[in-house]
N, C-alpha and C positions, 0 to 999 in steps of 0.2 A: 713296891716290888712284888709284892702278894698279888695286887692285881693283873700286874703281865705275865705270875707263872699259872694264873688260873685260868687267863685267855687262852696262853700255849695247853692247857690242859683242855680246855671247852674247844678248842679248835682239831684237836686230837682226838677228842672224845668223838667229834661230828666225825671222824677216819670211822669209828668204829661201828657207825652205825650204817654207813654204807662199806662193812667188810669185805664184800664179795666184789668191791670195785675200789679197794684202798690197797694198797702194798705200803710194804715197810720198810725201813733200811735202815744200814749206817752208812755213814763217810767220815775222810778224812782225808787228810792232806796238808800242804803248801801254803804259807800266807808270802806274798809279799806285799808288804805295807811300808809308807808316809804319812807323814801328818803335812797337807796343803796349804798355801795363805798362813795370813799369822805375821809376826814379825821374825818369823824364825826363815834364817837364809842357812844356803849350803847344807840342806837336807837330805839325807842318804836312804835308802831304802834298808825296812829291817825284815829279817826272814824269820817265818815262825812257823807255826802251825794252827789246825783247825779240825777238831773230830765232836761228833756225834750223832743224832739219827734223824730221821722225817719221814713223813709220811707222801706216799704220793694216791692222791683223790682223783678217780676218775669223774668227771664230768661230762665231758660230751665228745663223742667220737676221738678227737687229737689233742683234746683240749684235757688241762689237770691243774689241779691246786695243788701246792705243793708246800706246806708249812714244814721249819726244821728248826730244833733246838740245839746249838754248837757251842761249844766253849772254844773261843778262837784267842788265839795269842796275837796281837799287831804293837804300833809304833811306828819306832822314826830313830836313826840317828843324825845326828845334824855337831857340828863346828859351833863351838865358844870358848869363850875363855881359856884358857890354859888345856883343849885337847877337845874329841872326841867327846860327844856325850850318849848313853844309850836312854831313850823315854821308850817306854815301855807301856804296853796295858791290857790289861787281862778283860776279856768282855764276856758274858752269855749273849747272842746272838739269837734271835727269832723274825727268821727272814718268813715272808709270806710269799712264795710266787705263782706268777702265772704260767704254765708249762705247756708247749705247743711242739707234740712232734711234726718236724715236717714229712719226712721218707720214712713212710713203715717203722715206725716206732724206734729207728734207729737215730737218726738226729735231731735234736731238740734245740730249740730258744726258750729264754725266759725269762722274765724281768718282775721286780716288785720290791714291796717296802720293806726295812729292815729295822727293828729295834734290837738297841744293843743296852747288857745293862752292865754297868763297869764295877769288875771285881777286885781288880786291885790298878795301882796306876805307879810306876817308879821312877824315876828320875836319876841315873847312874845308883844304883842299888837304894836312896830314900825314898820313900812311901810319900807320895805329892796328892794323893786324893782324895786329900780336903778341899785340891786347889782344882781338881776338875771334874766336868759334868760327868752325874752318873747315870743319866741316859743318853746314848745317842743315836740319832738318827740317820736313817742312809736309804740309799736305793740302790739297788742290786741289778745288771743284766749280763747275760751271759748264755752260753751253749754249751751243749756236751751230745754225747755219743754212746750210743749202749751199742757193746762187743757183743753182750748175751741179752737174755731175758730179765739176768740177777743183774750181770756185771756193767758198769758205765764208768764213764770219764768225763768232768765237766769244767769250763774255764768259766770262772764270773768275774764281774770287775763291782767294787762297792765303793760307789762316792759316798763320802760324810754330808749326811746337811743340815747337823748343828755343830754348834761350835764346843770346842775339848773343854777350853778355861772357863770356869765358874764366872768371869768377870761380869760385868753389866756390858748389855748392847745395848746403845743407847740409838743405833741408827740404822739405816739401810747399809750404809758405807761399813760402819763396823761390824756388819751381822757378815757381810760379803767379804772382808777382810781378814774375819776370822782363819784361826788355825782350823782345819778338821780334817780329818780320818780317808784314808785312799786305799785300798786294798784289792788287790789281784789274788785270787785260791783259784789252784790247780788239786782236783779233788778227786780222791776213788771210790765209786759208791757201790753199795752190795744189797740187792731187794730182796726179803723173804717170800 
């Protein structure tokens, strides 16, 4: 874990040494998450949230790197046994993206890799994260809109692509079958 908070730090640190062409921000927002595949059926969608900051890197004319560090809330409810169950799990987030306005700096696309690193994991209110991974994996793409210079709006969608449960993959079939991580954030973000 030391070593992923010291990449988000060395990835940061590169923001600052081209300052005159990095902005800063926060955001926050809206999660909606699932957990996909898996043997779990009759899965619901859980609502949460996601806030923290990033940096955005100018690179080339339209083009930016866009690294951000999020503490985001996601899971899944889904049907068992005797009701409703709520899985739950608290993540640090450190998406890395590729950021492309298209129209005058007002519309953007963007896509790239995510690590997640899991802070707590519940299971209708018990603590289950022993039982599951504590990093995970994703990929991020999405678009948004700057109203102002500061002000923007952005929709991303994040597929998981490791799996949640600690178990052994023993296969192609069960690596593919596994449960993992689905998330929709509708976000508001503020550049200094």
């Amino acid at each position: 874990m030391k070593k992923i908070i010291l990449a988000a730090i060395a990835v940061m640190a590169f923001g600052f040494t081209n300052a005159q062409q990095t902005r800063f921000g926060i955001k926050g927002g809206l999660n909606l998450s699932t957990v996909v595949g898996g043997d779990v059926d009759d899965t619901k969608s859980l609502v949460g949230f996601h806030v923290g900051g990033f940096a955005e890197i100018h690179v080339v004319e339209k083009f930016f790197i866009q690294p951000e560090l999020l503490f985001s809330t996601q899971g899944s409810k889904f049907d068992g046994f005797g009701g409703d169950y709520d899985y739950k799990l608290n993540y640090l987030n450190i998406p890395v993206l590729a950021k492309y306005y298209i129209v005058d700096k007002k519309f953007n696309v963007e896509a790239g890799p995510q690590l997640g690193v899991l802070l707590s994991a519940k299971l209708d209110g018990e603590d289950i994260k022993d039982y599951t991974r504590s990093v995970d994996f994703g990929f991020n793409i999405g678009a948004g809109y700057s109203f102002t210079d500061n002000l923007s709006v952005g929709l991303r969608y994040t597929i998981g692509l490791s799996p949640l449960s600690d178990k052994d993959i023993d296969n192609e079939d069960d690596y593919y079958n596994s449960a993992k991580n689905s998330n929709l954030a509708l976000s508001l973000a503020y550049k200094f």
